[in-house]
N, C-alpha and C positions, 0 to 999 in steps of 0.2 A: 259037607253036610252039617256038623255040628257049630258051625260058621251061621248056616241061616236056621238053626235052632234054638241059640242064640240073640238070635235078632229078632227071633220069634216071641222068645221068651220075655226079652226084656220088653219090647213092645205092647206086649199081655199086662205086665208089672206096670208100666206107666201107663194105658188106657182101666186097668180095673183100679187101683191103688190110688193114680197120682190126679187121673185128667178128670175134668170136672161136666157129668152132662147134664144138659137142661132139662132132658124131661123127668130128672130127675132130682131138680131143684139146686141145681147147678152143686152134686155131691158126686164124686167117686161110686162108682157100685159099689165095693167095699162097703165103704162110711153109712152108703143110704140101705146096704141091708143091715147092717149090724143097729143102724139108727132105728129101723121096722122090727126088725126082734127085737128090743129092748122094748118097745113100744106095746108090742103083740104080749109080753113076759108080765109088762104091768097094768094090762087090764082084764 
């Protein structure tokens, strides 16, 4: 069990972190929320 949680985890780490989606201007969710709160902070 802690075998495919795991492979869950890391999976999560490189699709929110690493991998890059289009409809989101080819940015990480990470990068493209933290990009949208800074944004939202200085208007």
């Amino acid at each position: 069990m802690s075998e495919a949680r795991n492979a869950v985890t890391s999976w999560k780490e490189d699709y929110n972190h690493h991998r890059p989606h289009s409809a989101l201007g080819n940015m990480p969710p990470v990068e493209f929320a933290m990009k949208s709160t800074l944004e939202k902070q200085a208007a």
